[in-house]
N, C-alpha and C positions, 0 to 999 in steps of 0.2 A: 676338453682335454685332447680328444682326438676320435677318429672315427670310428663305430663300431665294427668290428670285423665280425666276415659270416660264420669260422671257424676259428674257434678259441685252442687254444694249446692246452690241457690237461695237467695242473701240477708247476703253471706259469708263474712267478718266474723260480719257484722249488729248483725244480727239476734243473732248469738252466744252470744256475748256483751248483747243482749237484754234480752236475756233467761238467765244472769250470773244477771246482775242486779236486775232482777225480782224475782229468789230466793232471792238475800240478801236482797229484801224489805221480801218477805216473812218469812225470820228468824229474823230481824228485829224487824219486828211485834209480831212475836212470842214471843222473848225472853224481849219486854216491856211491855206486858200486864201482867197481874197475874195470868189472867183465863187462857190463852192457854200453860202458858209456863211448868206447869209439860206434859202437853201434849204432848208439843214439845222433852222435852229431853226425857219420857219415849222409844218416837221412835226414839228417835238417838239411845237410850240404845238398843234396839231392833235390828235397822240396823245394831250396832257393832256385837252383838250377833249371828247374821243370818251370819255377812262376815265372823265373825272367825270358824262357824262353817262349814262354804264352805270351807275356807283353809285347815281343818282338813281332810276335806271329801277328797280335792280335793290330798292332801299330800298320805293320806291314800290309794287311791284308785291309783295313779301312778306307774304303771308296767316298772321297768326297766328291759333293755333287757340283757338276761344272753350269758355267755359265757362258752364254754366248756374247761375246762383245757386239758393237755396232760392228768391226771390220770383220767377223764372221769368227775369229779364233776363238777355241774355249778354252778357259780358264777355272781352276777350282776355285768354287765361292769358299769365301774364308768364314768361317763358323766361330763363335767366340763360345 
């Protein structure tokens, strides 16, 4: 099935199920009241914000490893 691991989680997969349901009471909640709910989507709008700008950074800032041709230019190897 798969490999043993050296450290087990306590409560596997309980616990995980408990902390899934737990947020969708908390958005939930969020998204039927009145008062919390611009609250709530300003920080989804925020967390999208913050992810796509990690992908930018993270895009940007990846060094692919070059190669030297026979005529001495280096060229980035293409990585599939």
């Amino acid at each position: 099935m798969g490999t043993e691991l050296p450290l087990r989680m306590p409560g596997f997969p309980w616990l995980t199920c408990f902390g899934l349901v737990i947020l969708a009471a908390i958005f939930t909640v969020g998204f039927i009241g009145e008062d919390p709910r611009p609250q709530l989507l300003s920080t989804l709008g925020l967390v999208a914000v913050l992810a796509a700008g990690c992908c930018v950074n993270h895009r940007k800032r990846k060094v692919l490893p070059r190669i030297e041709s026979l005529d001495g230019a280096q060229q980035p190897m293409l990585v599939d």
